[in-house]
Each structure stands twice: as structure tokens, then as C-alpha cells.
N, C-alpha and C positions, 0 to 999 in steps of 0.2 A: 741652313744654320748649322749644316754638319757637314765636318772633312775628314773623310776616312783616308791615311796618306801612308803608304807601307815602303818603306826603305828596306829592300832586298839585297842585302851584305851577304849573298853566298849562299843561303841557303838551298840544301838538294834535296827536299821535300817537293809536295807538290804546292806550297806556298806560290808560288809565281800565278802558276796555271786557275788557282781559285782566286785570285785578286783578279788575273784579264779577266773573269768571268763577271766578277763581280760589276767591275770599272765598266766593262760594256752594256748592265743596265742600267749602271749608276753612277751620274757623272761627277757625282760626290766622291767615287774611290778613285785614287790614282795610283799608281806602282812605280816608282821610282830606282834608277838600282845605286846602290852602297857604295860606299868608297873604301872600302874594302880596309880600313886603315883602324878597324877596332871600336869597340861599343859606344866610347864615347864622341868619335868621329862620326856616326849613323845619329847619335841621335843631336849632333849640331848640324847635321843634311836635314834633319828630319823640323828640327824647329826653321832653317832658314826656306824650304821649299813649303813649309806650312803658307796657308792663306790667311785663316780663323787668327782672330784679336788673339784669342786664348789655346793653348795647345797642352797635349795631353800624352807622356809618355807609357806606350804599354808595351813591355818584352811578350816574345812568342809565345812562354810560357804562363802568363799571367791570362786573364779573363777582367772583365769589364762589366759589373752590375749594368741594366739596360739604362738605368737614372742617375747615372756616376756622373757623366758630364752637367747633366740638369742641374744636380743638386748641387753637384762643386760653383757653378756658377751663380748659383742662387747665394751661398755662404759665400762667395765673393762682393757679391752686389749688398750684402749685409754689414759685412764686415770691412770692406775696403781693401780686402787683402789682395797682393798681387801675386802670392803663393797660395796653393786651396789645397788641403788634404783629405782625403776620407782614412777612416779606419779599416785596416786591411780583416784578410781573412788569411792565413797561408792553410797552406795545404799542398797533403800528398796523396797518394796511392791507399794510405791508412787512414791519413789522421787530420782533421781540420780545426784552427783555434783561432779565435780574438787576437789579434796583435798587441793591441794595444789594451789592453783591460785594468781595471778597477777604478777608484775613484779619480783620480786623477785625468781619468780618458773617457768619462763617463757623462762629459757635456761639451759642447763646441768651445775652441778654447784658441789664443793666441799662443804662437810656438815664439819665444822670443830666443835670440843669439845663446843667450848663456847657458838655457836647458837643452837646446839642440846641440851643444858642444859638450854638453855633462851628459847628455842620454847617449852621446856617439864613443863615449871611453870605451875601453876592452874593458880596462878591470872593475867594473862595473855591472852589476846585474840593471833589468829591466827594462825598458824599453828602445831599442835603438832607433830614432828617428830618420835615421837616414836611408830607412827601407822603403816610406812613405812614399809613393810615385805624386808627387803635386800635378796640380793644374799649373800652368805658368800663363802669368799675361806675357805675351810675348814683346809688347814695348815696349815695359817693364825690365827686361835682360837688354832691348836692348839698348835702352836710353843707359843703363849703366856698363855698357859693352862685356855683358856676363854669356860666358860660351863653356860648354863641357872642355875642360882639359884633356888634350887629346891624348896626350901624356898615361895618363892615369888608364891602369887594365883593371884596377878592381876600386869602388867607391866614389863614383865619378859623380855621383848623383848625390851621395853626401856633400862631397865637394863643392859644387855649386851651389848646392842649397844653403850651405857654410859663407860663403861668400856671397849671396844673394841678401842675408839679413844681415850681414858686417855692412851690404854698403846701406841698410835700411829700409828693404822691403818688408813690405808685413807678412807672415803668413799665420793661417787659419788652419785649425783643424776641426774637422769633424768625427763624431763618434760613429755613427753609422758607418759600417762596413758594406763599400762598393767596391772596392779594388780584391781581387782573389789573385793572390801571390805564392 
């Protein structure tokens, strides 16, 4: 019920060497390499080599709650949504805070088109939604032939998710914070 799928775009760490390790107990991990063509190119290798109905972007830097994918697909299966969100956590070296906080983000809640293009302005305080890493059903993108712009070096994941509710997918968020960003 789990596919751990790592798209290695270059990195010179020893990222490679712990995925074979991994992949050789578990045939649930596989290591893929990049196409070298930029973040939003890796993560359209990453949805199109995916297996799972449902798929899950995480950057290098980020962490993954153990119940992130559970609970994302539980408020899918709730809600109907083909986008799923959790509430992040970011964090540094210092300092760690809620993402998304106060009343407004304080119960499981539908993201519709208009508030995800009003929370994505610059000159705008509060929260910008397009940091959210979703769940995506992935027959969902692609019965609507929705793919990262490969185009795009920075907000590529706004982007789609921008274009994912124009054509009328639903997405879901959740208040619990599973994703550490």
C-alpha cells in the first residue's frame, strides 16, 4: 500500500547510496535518476513513474509525519477531494511555527479557486497556500492532462495547483500538521 519513489536529479550527497540500501530490503523503494531539466521536470518523472492511485510530493528538505499519507487519504475518502492537504510545520535551525494558524485553519476546510489565488498575492499578508505539498490522485491530473510546467524555476507547485481547481478539482485541507517544511 506504500511506494517510496526517489528521483535523483544530481544530488552529491550520499542520497543514492541509502535509497540502494533501502530498495534492497524493500521492494516498495525504488531510485530512479532525474532528468536533470529542473524541479518541475523531477517532479513530473516522479508522478509519471509513480504506481499508487494517489501520490505524494516531498523536497529533500522537508520531513514527512509517519500518518501523513494515512490521514491525507482518509480526508480524501471523506471529502471527495482529489487534492488533500495537511497543515505544515516550517522550520529551521531556530525556530518552528504553524503554517497555517488561527481560525480560519483551525478545522478541515475546502480550498476553492478564488481564496487560493487571493492567499497566493505578494502584496498580501497571511497565508500563502501554495507552500501546501498536496496529495494528488493521480487520474485526476491526468484525465485533465495537468503536468508541472517545466517552464517554471520558482512556484511550480502553486501553479498547478492553480490550474488543477480552474479545471475543477476539489481540494481539502486539513488542520493537523504532517508535512515539516
Amino acid at each position: 500500500e506504500l511506494e517510496i519513489l526517489v528521483v535523483d536529479d544530481g544530488s552529491t550527497d550520499a542520497t543514492c547510496a541509502i535509497v540502494r540500501r533501502h530498495a534492497a530490503e524493500d521492494a516498495r523503494v525504488r531510485l530512479e535518476p532525474g532528468p536533470r531539466q529542473g524541479l518541475a521536470a523531477v517532479r513530473n518523472r516522479s508522478l509519471e513513474l509513480a504506481l499508487a492511485p494517489w501520490a505524494a510530493i516531498l523536497d529533500s528538505d522537508d520531513i514527512l509525519h509517519p500518518h501523513h499519507a494515512r490521514n491525507l487519504l482518509d480526508l480524501a475518502r471523506r471529502s471527495g477531494a482529489s487534492l488533500v492537504a495537511a497543515n505544515m510545520i516550517a522550520f529551521d535551525a531556530d525556530n518552528a511555527a504553524l503554517f497555517a494558524s488561527g481560525s480560519d485553519w483551525s478545522a478541515e476546510r475546502t480550498i476553492e479557486l478564488a481564496s487560493f489565488v487571493e492567499a497566493g498575492r505578494l502584496d498580501r499578508a497571511g497565508v500563502s497556500l501554495g507552500y501546501l505539498k498536496p496529495l494528488f490522485r493521480r487520474d485526476a491530473l491526468a484525465a485533465h492532462g495537468l503536468r508541472y510546467d517545466a517552464r517554471l524555476r520558482i512556484g511550480e507547485d502553486y501553479d498547478l495547483i492553480e490550474r488543477a481547481l480552474a479545471k475543477g478539482l476539489a481540494y481539502a485541507f486539513s488542520p493537523e500538521p504532517t508535512y515539516f517544511y
